[in-house]
C-alpha positions as CSV (number, residue, x, y, z in Angstrom):
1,X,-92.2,33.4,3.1
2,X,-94.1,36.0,5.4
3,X,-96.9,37.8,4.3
4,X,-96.3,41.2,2.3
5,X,-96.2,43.4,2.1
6,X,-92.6,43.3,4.3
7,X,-89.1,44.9,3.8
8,X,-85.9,43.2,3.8
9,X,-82.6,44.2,4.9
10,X,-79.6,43.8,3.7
11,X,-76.5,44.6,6.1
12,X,-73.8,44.0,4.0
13,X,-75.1,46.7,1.9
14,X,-74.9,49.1,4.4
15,X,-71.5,47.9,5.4
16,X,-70.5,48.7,1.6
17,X,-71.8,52.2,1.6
18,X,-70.7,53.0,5.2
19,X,-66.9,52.4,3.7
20,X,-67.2,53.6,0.3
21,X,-69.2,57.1,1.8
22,X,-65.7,57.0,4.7
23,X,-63.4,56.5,1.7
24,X,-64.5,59.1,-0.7
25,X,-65.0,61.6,2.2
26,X,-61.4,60.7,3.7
27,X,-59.5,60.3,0.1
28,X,-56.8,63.4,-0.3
29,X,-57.2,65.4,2.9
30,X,-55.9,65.5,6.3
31,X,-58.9,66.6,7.9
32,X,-61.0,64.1,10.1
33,X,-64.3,63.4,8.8
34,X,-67.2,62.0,11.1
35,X,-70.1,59.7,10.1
36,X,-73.0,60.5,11.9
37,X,-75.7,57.9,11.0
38,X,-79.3,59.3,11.0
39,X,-80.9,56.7,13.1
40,X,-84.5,58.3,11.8
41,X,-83.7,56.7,8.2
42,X,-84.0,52.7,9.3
43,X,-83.7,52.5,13.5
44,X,-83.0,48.6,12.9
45,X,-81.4,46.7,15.5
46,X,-78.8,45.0,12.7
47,X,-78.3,48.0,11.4
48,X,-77.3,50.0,14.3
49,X,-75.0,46.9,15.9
50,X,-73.6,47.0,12.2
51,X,-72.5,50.5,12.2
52,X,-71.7,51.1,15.4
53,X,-68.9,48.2,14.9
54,X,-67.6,50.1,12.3
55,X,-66.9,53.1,14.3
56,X,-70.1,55.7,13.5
57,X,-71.7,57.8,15.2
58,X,-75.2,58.3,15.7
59,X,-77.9,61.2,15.2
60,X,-80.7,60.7,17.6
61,X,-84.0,62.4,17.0
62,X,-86.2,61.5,20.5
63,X,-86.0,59.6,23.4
64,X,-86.9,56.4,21.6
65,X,-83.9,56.0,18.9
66,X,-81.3,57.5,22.7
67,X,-82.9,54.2,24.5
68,X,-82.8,52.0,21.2
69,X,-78.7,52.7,20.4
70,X,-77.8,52.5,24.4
71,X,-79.6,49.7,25.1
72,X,-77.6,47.9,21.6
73,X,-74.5,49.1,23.3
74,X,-73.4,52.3,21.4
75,X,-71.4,54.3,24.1
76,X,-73.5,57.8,24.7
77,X,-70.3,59.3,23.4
78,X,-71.3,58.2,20.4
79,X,-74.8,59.6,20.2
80,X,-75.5,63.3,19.3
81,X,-79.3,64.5,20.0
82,X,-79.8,66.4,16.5
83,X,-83.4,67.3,16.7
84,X,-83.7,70.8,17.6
85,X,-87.5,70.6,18.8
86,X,-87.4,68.9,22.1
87,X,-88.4,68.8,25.6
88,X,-86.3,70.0,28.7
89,X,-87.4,66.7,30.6
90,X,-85.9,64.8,27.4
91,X,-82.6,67.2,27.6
92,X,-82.4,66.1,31.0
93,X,-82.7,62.4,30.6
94,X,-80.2,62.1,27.9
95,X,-78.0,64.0,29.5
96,X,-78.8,61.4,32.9
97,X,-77.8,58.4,29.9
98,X,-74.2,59.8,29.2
99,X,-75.4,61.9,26.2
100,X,-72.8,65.2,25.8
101,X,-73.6,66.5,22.5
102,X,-76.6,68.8,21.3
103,X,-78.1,70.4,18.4
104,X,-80.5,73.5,18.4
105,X,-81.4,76.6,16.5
106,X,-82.8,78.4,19.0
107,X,-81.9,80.4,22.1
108,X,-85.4,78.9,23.8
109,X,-84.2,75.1,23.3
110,X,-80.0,76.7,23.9
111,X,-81.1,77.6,27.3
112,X,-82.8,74.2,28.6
113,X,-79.7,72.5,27.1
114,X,-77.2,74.8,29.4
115,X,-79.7,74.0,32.0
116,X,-80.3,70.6,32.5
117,X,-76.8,69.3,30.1
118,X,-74.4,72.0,31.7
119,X,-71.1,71.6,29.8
120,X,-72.1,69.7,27.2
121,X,-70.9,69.8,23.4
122,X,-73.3,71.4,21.3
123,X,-74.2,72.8,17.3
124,X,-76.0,75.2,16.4
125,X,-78.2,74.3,12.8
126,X,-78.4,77.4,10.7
127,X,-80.5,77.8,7.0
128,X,-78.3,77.7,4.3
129,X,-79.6,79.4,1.0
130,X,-78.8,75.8,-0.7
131,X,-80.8,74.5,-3.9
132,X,-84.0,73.1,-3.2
133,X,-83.5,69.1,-2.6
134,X,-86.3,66.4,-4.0
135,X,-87.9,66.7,-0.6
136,X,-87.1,69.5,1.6
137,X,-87.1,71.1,4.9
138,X,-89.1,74.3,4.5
139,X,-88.3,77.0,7.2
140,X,-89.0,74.6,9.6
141,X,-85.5,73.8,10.8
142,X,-82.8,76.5,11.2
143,X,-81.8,79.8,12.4
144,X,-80.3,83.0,10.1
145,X,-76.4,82.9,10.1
146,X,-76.0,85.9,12.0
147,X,-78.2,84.1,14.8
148,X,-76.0,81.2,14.6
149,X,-73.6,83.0,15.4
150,X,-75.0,84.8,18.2
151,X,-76.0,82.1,19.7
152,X,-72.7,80.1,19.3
153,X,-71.6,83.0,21.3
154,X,-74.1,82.7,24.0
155,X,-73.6,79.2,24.2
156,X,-70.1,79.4,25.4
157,X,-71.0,82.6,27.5
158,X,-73.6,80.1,29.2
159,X,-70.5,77.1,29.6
160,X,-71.0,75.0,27.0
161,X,-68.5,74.0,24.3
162,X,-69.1,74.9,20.7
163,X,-68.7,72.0,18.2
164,X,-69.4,74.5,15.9
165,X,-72.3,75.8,12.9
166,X,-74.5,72.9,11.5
167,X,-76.7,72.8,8.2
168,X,-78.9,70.7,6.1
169,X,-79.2,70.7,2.3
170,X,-82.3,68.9,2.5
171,X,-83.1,65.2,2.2
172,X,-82.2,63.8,-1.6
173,X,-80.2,66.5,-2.7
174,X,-79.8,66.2,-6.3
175,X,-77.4,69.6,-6.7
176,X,-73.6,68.6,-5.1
177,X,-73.3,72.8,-5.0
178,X,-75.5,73.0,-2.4
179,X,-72.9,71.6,0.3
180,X,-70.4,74.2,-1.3
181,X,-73.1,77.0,-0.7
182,X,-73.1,75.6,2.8
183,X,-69.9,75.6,3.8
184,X,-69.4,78.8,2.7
185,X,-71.8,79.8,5.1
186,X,-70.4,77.8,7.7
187,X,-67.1,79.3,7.3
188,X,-68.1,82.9,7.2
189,X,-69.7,82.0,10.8
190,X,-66.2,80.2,12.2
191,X,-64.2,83.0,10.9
192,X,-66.3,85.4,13.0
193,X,-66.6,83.1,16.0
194,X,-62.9,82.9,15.7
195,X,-62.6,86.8,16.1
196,X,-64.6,85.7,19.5
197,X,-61.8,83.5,20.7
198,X,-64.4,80.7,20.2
199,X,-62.7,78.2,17.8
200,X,-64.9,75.4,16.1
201,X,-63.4,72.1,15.7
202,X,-66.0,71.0,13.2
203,X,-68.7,71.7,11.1
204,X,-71.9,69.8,10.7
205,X,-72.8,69.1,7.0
206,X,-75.5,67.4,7.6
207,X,-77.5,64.6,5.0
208,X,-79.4,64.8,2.3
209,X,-76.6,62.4,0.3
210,X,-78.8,61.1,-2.6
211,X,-78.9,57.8,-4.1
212,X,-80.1,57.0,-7.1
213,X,-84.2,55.9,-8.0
214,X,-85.9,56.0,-11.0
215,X,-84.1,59.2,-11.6
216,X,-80.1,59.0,-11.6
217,X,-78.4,60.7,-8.6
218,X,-74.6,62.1,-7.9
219,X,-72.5,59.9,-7.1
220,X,-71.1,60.0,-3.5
221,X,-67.0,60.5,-5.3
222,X,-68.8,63.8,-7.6
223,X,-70.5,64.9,-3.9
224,X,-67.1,64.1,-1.9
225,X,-65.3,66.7,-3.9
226,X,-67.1,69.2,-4.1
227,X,-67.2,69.1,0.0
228,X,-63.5,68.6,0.2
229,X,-63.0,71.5,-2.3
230,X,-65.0,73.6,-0.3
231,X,-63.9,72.6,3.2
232,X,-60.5,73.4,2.0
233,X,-61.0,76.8,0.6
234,X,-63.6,78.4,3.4
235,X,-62.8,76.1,6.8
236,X,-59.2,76.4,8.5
237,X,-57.5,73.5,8.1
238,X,-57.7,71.9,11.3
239,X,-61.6,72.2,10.7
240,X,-63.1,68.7,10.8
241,X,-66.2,67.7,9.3
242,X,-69.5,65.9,10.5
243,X,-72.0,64.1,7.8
244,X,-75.0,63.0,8.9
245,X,-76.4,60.7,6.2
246,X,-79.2,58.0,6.6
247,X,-80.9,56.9,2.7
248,X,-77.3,57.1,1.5
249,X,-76.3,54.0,3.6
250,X,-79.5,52.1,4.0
251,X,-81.5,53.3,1.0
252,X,-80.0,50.9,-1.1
253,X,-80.0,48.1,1.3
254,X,-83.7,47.6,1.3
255,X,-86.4,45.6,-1.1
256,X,-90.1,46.2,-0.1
257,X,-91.9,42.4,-1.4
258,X,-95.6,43.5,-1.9
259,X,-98.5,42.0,-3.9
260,X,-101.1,43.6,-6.4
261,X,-104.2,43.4,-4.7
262,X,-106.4,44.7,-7.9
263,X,-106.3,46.2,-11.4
264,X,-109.2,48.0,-12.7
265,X,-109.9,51.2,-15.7
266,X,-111.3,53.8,-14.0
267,X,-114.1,55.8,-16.1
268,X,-111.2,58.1,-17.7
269,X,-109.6,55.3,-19.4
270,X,-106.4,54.8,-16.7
271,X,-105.4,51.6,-15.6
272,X,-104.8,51.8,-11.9
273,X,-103.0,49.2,-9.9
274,X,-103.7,48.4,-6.4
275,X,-100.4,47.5,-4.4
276,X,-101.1,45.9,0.0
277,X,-98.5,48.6,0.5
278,X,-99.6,52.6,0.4
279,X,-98.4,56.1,2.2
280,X,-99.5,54.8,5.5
281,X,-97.9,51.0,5.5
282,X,-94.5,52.3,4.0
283,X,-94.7,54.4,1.2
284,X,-94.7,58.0,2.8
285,X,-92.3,59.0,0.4
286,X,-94.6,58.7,-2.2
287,X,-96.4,61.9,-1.1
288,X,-96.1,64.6,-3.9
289,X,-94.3,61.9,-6.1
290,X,-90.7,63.1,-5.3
291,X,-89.2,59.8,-4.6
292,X,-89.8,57.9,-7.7
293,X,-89.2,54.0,-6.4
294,X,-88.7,51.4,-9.2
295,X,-90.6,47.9,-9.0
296,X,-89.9,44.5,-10.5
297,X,-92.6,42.3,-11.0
298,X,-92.9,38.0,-12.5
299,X,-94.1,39.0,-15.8
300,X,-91.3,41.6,-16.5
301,X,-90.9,41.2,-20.3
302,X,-94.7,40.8,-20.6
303,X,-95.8,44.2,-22.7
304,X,-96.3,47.3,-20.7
305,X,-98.2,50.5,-20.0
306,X,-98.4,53.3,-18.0
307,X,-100.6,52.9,-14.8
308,X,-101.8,54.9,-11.5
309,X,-100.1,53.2,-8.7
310,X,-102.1,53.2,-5.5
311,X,-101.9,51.8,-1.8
312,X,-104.8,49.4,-0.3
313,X,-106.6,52.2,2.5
314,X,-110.0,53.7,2.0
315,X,-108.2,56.8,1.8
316,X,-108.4,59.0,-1.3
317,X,-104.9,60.3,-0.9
318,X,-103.4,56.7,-0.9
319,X,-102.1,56.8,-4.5
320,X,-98.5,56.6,-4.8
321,X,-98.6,57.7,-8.6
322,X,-100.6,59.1,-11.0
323,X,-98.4,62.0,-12.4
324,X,-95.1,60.2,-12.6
325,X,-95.2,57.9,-15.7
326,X,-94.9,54.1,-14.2
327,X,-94.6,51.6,-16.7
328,X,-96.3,48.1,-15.7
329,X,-97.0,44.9,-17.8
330,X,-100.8,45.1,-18.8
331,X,-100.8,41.6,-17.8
332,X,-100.4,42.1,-14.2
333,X,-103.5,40.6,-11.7
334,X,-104.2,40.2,-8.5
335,X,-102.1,37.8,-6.5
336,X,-99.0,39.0,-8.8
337,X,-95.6,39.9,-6.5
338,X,-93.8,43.4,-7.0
339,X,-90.9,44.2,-5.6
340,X,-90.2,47.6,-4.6
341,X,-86.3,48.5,-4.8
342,X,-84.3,50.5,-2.8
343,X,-86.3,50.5,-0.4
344,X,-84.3,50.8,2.7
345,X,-84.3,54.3,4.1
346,X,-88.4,55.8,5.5
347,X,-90.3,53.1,4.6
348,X,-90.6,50.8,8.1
349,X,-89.9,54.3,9.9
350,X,-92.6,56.1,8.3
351,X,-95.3,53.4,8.5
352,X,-98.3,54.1,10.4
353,X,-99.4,52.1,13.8
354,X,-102.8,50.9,12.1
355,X,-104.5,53.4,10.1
356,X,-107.4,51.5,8.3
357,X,-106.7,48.6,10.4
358,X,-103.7,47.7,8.4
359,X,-100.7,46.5,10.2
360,X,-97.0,48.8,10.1
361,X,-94.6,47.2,7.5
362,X,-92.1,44.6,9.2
363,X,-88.4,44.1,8.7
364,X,-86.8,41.2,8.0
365,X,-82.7,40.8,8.0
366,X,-81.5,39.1,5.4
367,X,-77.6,38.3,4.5
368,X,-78.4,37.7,0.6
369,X,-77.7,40.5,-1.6
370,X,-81.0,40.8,-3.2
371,X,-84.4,38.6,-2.2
Protein backbone atom coordinates (compact mmCIF):
# COMPACT_ATOMS: atom_id res chain seq x y z
CA UNK A 1 0.00 0.00 0.00
CA UNK A 2 1.79 3.46 -0.80
CA UNK A 3 1.83 6.09 1.55
CA UNK A 4 -1.26 8.55 1.58
CA UNK A 5 -2.29 10.46 1.17
CA UNK A 6 -2.62 9.17 -2.81
CA UNK A 7 -5.56 9.09 -5.34
CA UNK A 8 -6.77 6.15 -7.26
CA UNK A 9 -8.19 5.80 -10.49
CA UNK A 10 -10.62 4.08 -11.75
CA UNK A 11 -10.86 3.79 -15.77
CA UNK A 12 -13.66 1.81 -16.16
CA UNK A 13 -15.57 4.53 -14.46
CA UNK A 14 -14.69 6.97 -16.82
CA UNK A 15 -15.44 4.55 -19.68
CA UNK A 16 -19.16 4.27 -17.97
CA UNK A 17 -19.75 7.97 -17.90
CA UNK A 18 -18.01 8.76 -21.22
CA UNK A 19 -21.07 6.38 -22.81
CA UNK A 20 -23.76 7.08 -20.64
CA UNK A 21 -22.93 11.29 -20.99
CA UNK A 22 -22.71 10.20 -25.37
CA UNK A 23 -26.01 8.34 -24.97
CA UNK A 24 -28.12 10.80 -23.13
CA UNK A 25 -26.61 13.62 -25.26
CA UNK A 26 -27.25 11.58 -28.60
CA UNK A 27 -30.80 9.85 -27.47
CA UNK A 28 -33.79 11.45 -29.82
CA UNK A 29 -32.00 13.85 -32.14
CA UNK A 30 -30.27 13.89 -35.36
CA UNK A 31 -27.77 16.36 -34.59
CA UNK A 32 -24.03 15.33 -33.98
CA UNK A 33 -22.91 15.88 -30.57
CA UNK A 34 -19.06 16.17 -29.74
CA UNK A 35 -17.28 15.21 -26.42
CA UNK A 36 -14.64 17.43 -25.77
CA UNK A 37 -12.73 16.07 -22.65
CA UNK A 38 -11.29 18.86 -20.42
CA UNK A 39 -7.93 17.48 -20.07
CA UNK A 40 -7.41 20.27 -17.06
CA UNK A 41 -9.90 17.93 -14.84
CA UNK A 42 -7.39 14.69 -14.45
CA UNK A 43 -4.41 14.98 -17.31
CA UNK A 44 -3.77 11.11 -16.52
CA UNK A 45 -2.02 9.10 -19.02
CA UNK A 46 -4.91 6.02 -18.60
CA UNK A 47 -7.25 8.35 -18.77
CA UNK A 48 -6.48 10.17 -21.89
CA UNK A 49 -5.45 6.64 -23.85
CA UNK A 50 -8.97 5.55 -22.44
CA UNK A 51 -10.95 8.25 -24.02
CA UNK A 52 -9.22 8.92 -26.85
CA UNK A 53 -10.08 5.09 -27.89
CA UNK A 54 -13.38 5.86 -27.44
CA UNK A 55 -13.46 8.53 -30.01
CA UNK A 56 -13.29 12.13 -27.74
CA UNK A 57 -11.93 14.88 -28.28
CA UNK A 58 -9.76 16.89 -26.15
CA UNK A 59 -9.76 20.51 -24.63
CA UNK A 60 -6.16 21.62 -24.11
CA UNK A 61 -5.44 24.41 -21.75
CA UNK A 62 -1.27 25.08 -22.30
CA UNK A 63 1.51 23.74 -23.93
CA UNK A 64 1.84 20.94 -21.33
CA UNK A 65 -1.66 18.99 -21.59
CA UNK A 66 -0.89 19.73 -26.39
CA UNK A 67 2.54 17.70 -25.62
CA UNK A 68 0.94 15.17 -23.00
CA UNK A 69 -2.20 13.99 -25.60
CA UNK A 70 0.24 14.03 -28.81
CA UNK A 71 2.80 12.38 -27.34
CA UNK A 72 -0.12 9.39 -26.07
CA UNK A 73 -1.11 9.41 -29.65
CA UNK A 74 -4.33 11.55 -29.85
CA UNK A 75 -4.17 12.91 -33.55
CA UNK A 76 -3.88 17.05 -33.30
CA UNK A 77 -7.22 16.81 -34.99
CA UNK A 78 -8.45 15.87 -32.05
CA UNK A 79 -7.17 18.56 -29.81
CA UNK A 80 -8.88 22.01 -29.52
CA UNK A 81 -6.64 24.76 -27.54
CA UNK A 82 -9.66 26.19 -25.33
CA UNK A 83 -7.80 28.52 -23.11
CA UNK A 84 -8.37 31.96 -24.33
CA UNK A 85 -5.20 33.52 -22.31
CA UNK A 86 -2.28 32.39 -24.20
CA UNK A 87 0.95 33.28 -25.81
CA UNK A 88 1.54 33.88 -29.59
CA UNK A 89 4.82 31.65 -29.30
CA UNK A 90 2.39 28.91 -27.83
CA UNK A 91 -0.24 29.66 -30.83
CA UNK A 92 2.59 29.05 -32.99
CA UNK A 93 3.82 25.83 -31.69
CA UNK A 94 0.60 24.18 -31.61
CA UNK A 95 -0.21 25.13 -34.65
CA UNK A 96 3.75 23.61 -35.72
CA UNK A 97 2.11 20.06 -33.72
CA UNK A 98 -0.94 19.71 -36.23
CA UNK A 99 -3.33 21.68 -33.89
CA UNK A 100 -6.34 23.53 -36.16
CA UNK A 101 -8.74 24.52 -33.74
CA UNK A 102 -8.85 27.71 -31.32
CA UNK A 103 -10.73 29.33 -28.66
CA UNK A 104 -10.61 33.16 -27.72
CA UNK A 105 -12.67 35.95 -26.52
CA UNK A 106 -10.70 38.58 -27.55
CA UNK A 107 -9.69 40.45 -30.76
CA UNK A 108 -5.95 40.76 -29.05
CA UNK A 109 -5.52 36.77 -28.71
CA UNK A 110 -7.99 36.52 -32.49
CA UNK A 111 -5.29 38.33 -34.16
CA UNK A 112 -2.05 36.18 -32.97
CA UNK A 113 -4.27 33.07 -33.81
CA UNK A 114 -4.85 34.44 -37.63
CA UNK A 115 -1.27 35.15 -37.44
CA UNK A 116 0.80 32.47 -36.56
CA UNK A 117 -2.51 29.44 -37.15
CA UNK A 118 -3.66 31.06 -40.53
CA UNK A 119 -6.72 29.14 -41.54
CA UNK A 120 -7.41 27.47 -38.67
CA UNK A 121 -10.93 26.48 -37.01
CA UNK A 122 -11.72 28.62 -34.27
CA UNK A 123 -14.62 29.67 -31.28
CA UNK A 124 -15.25 32.43 -29.99
CA UNK A 125 -16.22 32.07 -25.82
CA UNK A 126 -18.94 34.66 -25.04
CA UNK A 127 -20.56 35.37 -21.13
CA UNK A 128 -23.75 33.96 -20.92
CA UNK A 129 -26.09 35.55 -18.13
CA UNK A 130 -26.42 31.75 -16.79
CA UNK A 131 -27.23 30.98 -12.96
CA UNK A 132 -24.34 31.14 -10.83
CA UNK A 133 -22.65 27.46 -10.60
CA UNK A 134 -21.10 26.04 -7.06
CA UNK A 135 -17.82 27.42 -8.28
CA UNK A 136 -17.69 29.98 -10.99
CA UNK A 137 -15.88 31.88 -13.49
CA UNK A 138 -16.32 35.51 -12.55
CA UNK A 139 -15.80 37.96 -15.51
CA UNK A 140 -12.72 36.43 -16.09
CA UNK A 141 -13.48 34.46 -19.16
CA UNK A 142 -15.78 35.77 -22.02
CA UNK A 143 -16.66 38.50 -24.26
CA UNK A 144 -20.36 40.38 -24.57
CA UNK A 145 -22.53 38.61 -27.25
CA UNK A 146 -22.52 41.41 -29.58
CA UNK A 147 -18.59 41.17 -29.40
CA UNK A 148 -18.83 37.57 -30.12
CA UNK A 149 -20.27 38.34 -32.83
CA UNK A 150 -18.12 40.93 -34.05
CA UNK A 151 -15.41 39.10 -33.75
CA UNK A 152 -16.79 35.90 -35.42
CA UNK A 153 -17.01 38.26 -38.17
CA UNK A 154 -13.54 39.42 -38.12
CA UNK A 155 -12.36 36.13 -37.78
CA UNK A 156 -13.52 35.06 -41.07
CA UNK A 157 -12.75 38.56 -42.61
CA UNK A 158 -9.04 37.61 -41.27
CA UNK A 159 -9.37 33.74 -43.14
CA UNK A 160 -10.12 31.67 -40.49
CA UNK A 161 -13.15 29.35 -40.33
CA UNK A 162 -15.82 29.85 -37.71
CA UNK A 163 -16.76 26.84 -35.67
CA UNK A 164 -19.03 29.03 -34.23
CA UNK A 165 -20.10 30.96 -30.41
CA UNK A 166 -18.79 29.10 -27.32
CA UNK A 167 -19.98 29.44 -23.49
CA UNK A 168 -19.41 28.24 -20.07
CA UNK A 169 -22.07 27.79 -17.37
CA UNK A 170 -19.49 27.49 -14.82
CA UNK A 171 -17.84 24.49 -13.18
CA UNK A 172 -20.62 22.34 -10.99
CA UNK A 173 -23.55 23.73 -12.34
CA UNK A 174 -26.38 22.82 -10.19
CA UNK A 175 -29.27 24.77 -12.41
CA UNK A 176 -29.90 22.52 -15.96
CA UNK A 177 -31.56 26.15 -17.19
CA UNK A 178 -28.46 27.62 -17.40
CA UNK A 179 -27.43 25.66 -20.66
CA UNK A 180 -30.97 26.73 -21.97
CA UNK A 181 -30.08 30.46 -21.11
CA UNK A 182 -27.01 29.72 -23.11
CA UNK A 183 -28.04 28.48 -26.07
CA UNK A 184 -30.33 30.95 -26.38
CA UNK A 185 -27.66 33.25 -26.52
CA UNK A 186 -25.74 31.25 -28.78
CA UNK A 187 -28.43 31.12 -31.26
CA UNK A 188 -29.36 34.75 -31.31
CA UNK A 189 -25.45 35.13 -32.35
CA UNK A 190 -25.74 32.25 -35.29
CA UNK A 191 -28.86 33.68 -36.47
CA UNK A 192 -27.03 37.03 -36.99
CA UNK A 193 -23.81 35.55 -38.25
CA UNK A 194 -26.06 33.72 -40.64
CA UNK A 195 -27.36 37.14 -42.03
CA UNK A 196 -23.30 37.55 -42.58
CA UNK A 197 -23.23 34.53 -44.84
CA UNK A 198 -21.06 33.05 -42.02
CA UNK A 199 -22.84 29.77 -41.11
CA UNK A 200 -21.77 27.89 -37.76
CA UNK A 201 -21.67 24.33 -37.76
CA UNK A 202 -21.61 24.02 -34.03
CA UNK A 203 -21.85 25.53 -30.88
CA UNK A 204 -19.61 25.09 -27.89
CA UNK A 205 -21.58 24.29 -24.59
CA UNK A 206 -19.00 23.98 -22.68
CA UNK A 207 -18.71 22.01 -18.94
CA UNK A 208 -19.70 22.54 -15.84
CA UNK A 209 -21.83 18.97 -15.92
CA UNK A 210 -22.26 18.36 -12.16
CA UNK A 211 -22.02 15.18 -10.36
CA UNK A 212 -23.27 14.50 -7.31
CA UNK A 213 -21.17 15.17 -3.51
CA UNK A 214 -22.55 15.50 -0.34
CA UNK A 215 -25.15 17.54 -2.00
CA UNK A 216 -27.35 15.74 -4.81
CA UNK A 217 -26.77 16.91 -8.35
CA UNK A 218 -28.83 16.67 -11.86
CA UNK A 219 -28.64 13.92 -13.41
CA UNK A 220 -26.80 13.95 -16.77
CA UNK A 221 -30.60 12.46 -18.63
CA UNK A 222 -32.57 15.82 -16.63
CA UNK A 223 -29.38 18.07 -18.07
CA UNK A 224 -29.46 16.16 -21.62
CA UNK A 225 -32.95 17.51 -22.20
CA UNK A 226 -32.99 20.39 -21.38
CA UNK A 227 -29.91 20.99 -24.04
CA UNK A 228 -31.59 19.02 -26.64
CA UNK A 229 -34.86 21.03 -26.00
CA UNK A 230 -33.11 24.07 -26.39
CA UNK A 231 -30.79 23.19 -29.25
CA UNK A 232 -33.81 22.31 -31.02
CA UNK A 233 -35.89 25.34 -30.60
CA UNK A 234 -32.93 28.31 -30.94
CA UNK A 235 -30.00 26.42 -33.25
CA UNK A 236 -30.94 25.38 -37.04
CA UNK A 237 -31.07 21.97 -37.25
CA UNK A 238 -28.00 21.05 -38.90
CA UNK A 239 -26.38 22.86 -35.78
CA UNK A 240 -24.13 20.43 -33.98
CA UNK A 241 -23.10 20.62 -30.49
CA UNK A 242 -19.68 20.54 -28.58
CA UNK A 243 -19.54 19.62 -24.54
CA UNK A 244 -16.66 20.03 -22.94
CA UNK A 245 -16.97 18.16 -19.61
CA UNK A 246 -14.11 17.06 -17.22
CA UNK A 247 -15.57 16.23 -13.20
CA UNK A 248 -18.51 14.66 -15.00
CA UNK A 249 -16.39 11.77 -16.38
CA UNK A 250 -13.54 11.49 -13.98
CA UNK A 251 -15.09 13.01 -10.82
CA UNK A 252 -16.59 9.87 -9.91
CA UNK A 253 -13.75 7.70 -10.90
CA UNK A 254 -11.53 8.85 -8.13
CA UNK A 255 -10.95 7.86 -4.17
CA UNK A 256 -8.42 10.05 -2.34
CA UNK A 257 -6.89 7.30 0.67
CA UNK A 258 -5.64 9.72 3.40
CA UNK A 259 -4.83 9.31 7.15
CA UNK A 260 -5.87 11.46 10.34
CA UNK A 261 -2.83 12.87 11.46
CA UNK A 262 -4.42 14.45 14.84
CA UNK A 263 -7.63 15.27 16.68
CA UNK A 264 -7.63 17.98 19.18
CA UNK A 265 -10.66 20.67 21.01
CA UNK A 266 -9.65 23.83 20.23
CA UNK A 267 -10.35 26.51 23.13
CA UNK A 268 -13.96 27.15 21.64
CA UNK A 269 -15.06 23.72 22.24
CA UNK A 270 -14.79 22.29 18.29
CA UNK A 271 -13.30 19.15 17.61
CA UNK A 272 -10.90 19.58 14.67
CA UNK A 273 -9.49 16.83 12.66
CA UNK A 274 -6.22 16.87 11.01
CA UNK A 275 -6.32 14.91 7.57
CA UNK A 276 -2.05 14.46 5.45
CA UNK A 277 -4.13 15.85 2.70
CA UNK A 278 -5.15 19.86 2.61
CA UNK A 279 -5.81 22.72 -0.23
CA UNK A 280 -2.25 22.48 -1.37
CA UNK A 281 -1.76 18.49 -1.61
CA UNK A 282 -5.24 17.96 -3.31
CA UNK A 283 -8.05 19.57 -1.80
CA UNK A 284 -8.15 23.06 -3.71
CA UNK A 285 -11.66 22.49 -4.07
CA UNK A 286 -12.15 22.86 -0.62
CA UNK A 287 -11.55 26.71 -0.82
CA UNK A 288 -14.85 28.54 0.20
CA UNK A 289 -16.46 25.09 0.97
CA UNK A 290 -18.33 24.79 -2.31
CA UNK A 291 -17.42 21.24 -3.16
CA UNK A 292 -18.65 19.38 -0.22
CA UNK A 293 -16.55 15.77 -0.61
CA UNK A 294 -17.86 12.86 1.56
CA UNK A 295 -15.28 10.56 3.52
CA UNK A 296 -15.47 7.00 4.81
CA UNK A 297 -13.51 6.05 7.55
CA UNK A 298 -12.82 2.20 9.79
CA UNK A 299 -14.99 3.11 12.56
CA UNK A 300 -18.04 4.17 10.45
CA UNK A 301 -20.92 3.11 12.72
CA UNK A 302 -18.87 4.31 15.76
CA UNK A 303 -21.00 7.53 17.17
CA UNK A 304 -20.51 10.73 15.45
CA UNK A 305 -20.07 14.52 15.65
CA UNK A 306 -19.53 17.38 13.83
CA UNK A 307 -15.88 18.43 13.31
CA UNK A 308 -13.54 21.13 11.56
CA UNK A 309 -11.76 19.39 8.88
CA UNK A 310 -8.31 20.61 8.22
CA UNK A 311 -5.17 19.84 5.89
CA UNK A 312 -1.53 19.10 7.54
CA UNK A 313 0.52 22.72 6.27
CA UNK A 314 1.48 25.43 8.69
CA UNK A 315 -0.88 27.47 6.80
CA UNK A 316 -3.91 29.11 8.59
CA UNK A 317 -6.03 28.79 5.47
CA UNK A 318 -5.50 24.98 5.21
CA UNK A 319 -8.93 24.03 6.72
CA UNK A 320 -11.13 22.25 4.39
CA UNK A 321 -14.23 22.76 6.67
CA UNK A 322 -15.43 24.53 9.38
CA UNK A 323 -18.77 25.98 8.14
CA UNK A 324 -20.12 22.91 6.28
CA UNK A 325 -21.47 20.46 8.94
CA UNK A 326 -19.12 17.15 8.62
CA UNK A 327 -20.12 14.49 10.63
CA UNK A 328 -17.06 12.16 11.99
CA UNK A 329 -17.04 9.32 14.56
CA UNK A 330 -15.76 10.95 17.96
CA UNK A 331 -13.67 7.93 18.07
CA UNK A 332 -11.40 8.71 15.32
CA UNK A 333 -7.27 9.09 16.22
CA UNK A 334 -4.41 9.41 14.67
CA UNK A 335 -3.20 6.70 12.40
CA UNK A 336 -7.06 6.10 11.42
CA UNK A 337 -7.64 5.83 7.23
CA UNK A 338 -10.29 8.16 5.54
CA UNK A 339 -11.21 7.84 2.31
CA UNK A 340 -12.18 10.78 0.41
CA UNK A 341 -14.87 9.82 -2.49
CA UNK A 342 -15.29 11.07 -5.70
CA UNK A 343 -12.38 12.27 -5.87
CA UNK A 344 -11.32 12.15 -9.34
CA UNK A 345 -11.70 15.51 -11.08
CA UNK A 346 -8.91 18.75 -9.50
CA UNK A 347 -7.46 17.04 -6.88
CA UNK A 348 -3.84 15.53 -8.45
CA UNK A 349 -4.25 18.64 -10.99
CA UNK A 350 -4.61 21.22 -8.37
CA UNK A 351 -1.83 19.93 -5.98
CA UNK A 352 0.87 22.12 -5.28
CA UNK A 353 4.76 21.26 -6.31
CA UNK A 354 5.86 21.39 -2.45
CA UNK A 355 4.39 24.06 -0.52
CA UNK A 356 5.47 23.30 3.26
CA UNK A 357 7.78 20.68 1.98
CA UNK A 358 4.93 18.36 1.40
CA UNK A 359 5.03 16.33 -1.68
CA UNK A 360 1.99 16.79 -4.80
CA UNK A 361 -0.68 13.97 -4.34
CA UNK A 362 0.19 10.83 -6.72
CA UNK A 363 -2.12 8.77 -8.89
CA UNK A 364 -2.37 5.35 -8.93
CA UNK A 365 -4.59 3.22 -11.75
CA UNK A 366 -6.44 0.89 -10.48
CA UNK A 367 -9.06 -1.60 -12.44
CA UNK A 368 -11.24 -2.34 -9.15
CA UNK A 369 -14.27 -0.40 -8.87
CA UNK A 370 -13.70 0.94 -5.52
CA UNK A 371 -10.28 0.57 -3.31
Amino acid sequence: MPESPYLVIHPERVRQNYRALDAALSADTGATTRIRFAVKASPVPAIVRLLDEEGAEFDVASIGEIDLCLGLGVAPQRLCYGNPIKKAAHIARAYASGVRRFAFDTEDDLLRIAEHAPGSEVECRFLASAPESRTPFGTKFGCSPGEALRLLVRARDLGLVVAGPYFHVGSQQLDPAAWRIGIEQAGRIAEALADKDIAVGSVNIGGGLPISYADPAPGLGEIAAVVKHAAAEFLSGDTGLVVEPGRALVGSAGTIHAEVVGVRTAPDGRRWVYLDIGRYNGMAETENEYIAYRFVTDRDGDPVDEAVVAGPTCDGDDVLYQRTRVLLPTTLRAGDRVRILDTGAYTASYSSVSFNGFPPLTVHVSGAERE
